[in-house]
C-alpha positions as CSV (number, residue, x, y, z in Angstrom):
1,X,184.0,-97.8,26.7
2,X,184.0,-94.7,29.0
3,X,182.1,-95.2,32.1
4,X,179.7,-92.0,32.7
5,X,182.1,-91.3,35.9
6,X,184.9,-90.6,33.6
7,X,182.4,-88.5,31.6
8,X,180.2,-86.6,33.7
9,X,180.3,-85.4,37.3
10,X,177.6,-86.4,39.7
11,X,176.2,-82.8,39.7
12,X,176.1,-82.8,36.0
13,X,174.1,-86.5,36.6
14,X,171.5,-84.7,38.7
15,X,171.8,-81.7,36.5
16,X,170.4,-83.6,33.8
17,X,167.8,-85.3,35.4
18,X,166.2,-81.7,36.5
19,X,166.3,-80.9,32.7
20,X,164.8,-83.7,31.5
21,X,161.8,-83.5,34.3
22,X,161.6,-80.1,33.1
23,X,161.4,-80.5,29.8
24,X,159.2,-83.2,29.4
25,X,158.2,-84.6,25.7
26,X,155.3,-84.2,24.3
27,X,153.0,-84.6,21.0
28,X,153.5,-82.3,18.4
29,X,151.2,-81.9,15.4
30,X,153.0,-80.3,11.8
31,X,151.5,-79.4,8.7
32,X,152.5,-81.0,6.0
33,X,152.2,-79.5,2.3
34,X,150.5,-81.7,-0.4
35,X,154.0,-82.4,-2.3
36,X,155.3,-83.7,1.3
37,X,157.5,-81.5,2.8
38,X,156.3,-79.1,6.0
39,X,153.9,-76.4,5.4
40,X,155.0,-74.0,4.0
41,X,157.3,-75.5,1.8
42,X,159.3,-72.9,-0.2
43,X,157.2,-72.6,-3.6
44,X,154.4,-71.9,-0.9
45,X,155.9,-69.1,0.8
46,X,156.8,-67.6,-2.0
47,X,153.5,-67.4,-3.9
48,X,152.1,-66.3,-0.3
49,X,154.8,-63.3,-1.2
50,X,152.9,-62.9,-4.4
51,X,149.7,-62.4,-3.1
52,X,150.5,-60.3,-0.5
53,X,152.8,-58.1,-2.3
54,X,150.2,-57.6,-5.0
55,X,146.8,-54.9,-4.9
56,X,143.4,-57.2,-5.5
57,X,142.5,-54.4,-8.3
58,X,145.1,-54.8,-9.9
59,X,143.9,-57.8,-12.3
């Protein structure tokens, strides 16, 4: 196995830390459509083209 001295320089060590101290993670909440997948899912977005390509009047 490499060691992370063959790999990686120190700067690039301390590097990394600053990113991930910058870019902490955090909680994320997603929609998720009724048939599972994330909102929108594609038959979604496209009757949301539908609608919003069509005129109210014209029923």
């Amino acid at each position: 196995m490499e060691h992370l001295s063959d790999f990686a320089s120190a700067q690039d060590v301390e590097d990394a830390e600053d990113i991930l101290f910058a870019h902490p993670a955090r909680r994320v909440a997603r929609w998720v459509c009724g048939c599972g997948e994330e909102y929108p899912c594609p038959e979604v977005r496209f009757a949301l083209l539908v609608k919003g390509t069509t005129r109210k009047d014209a029923a």
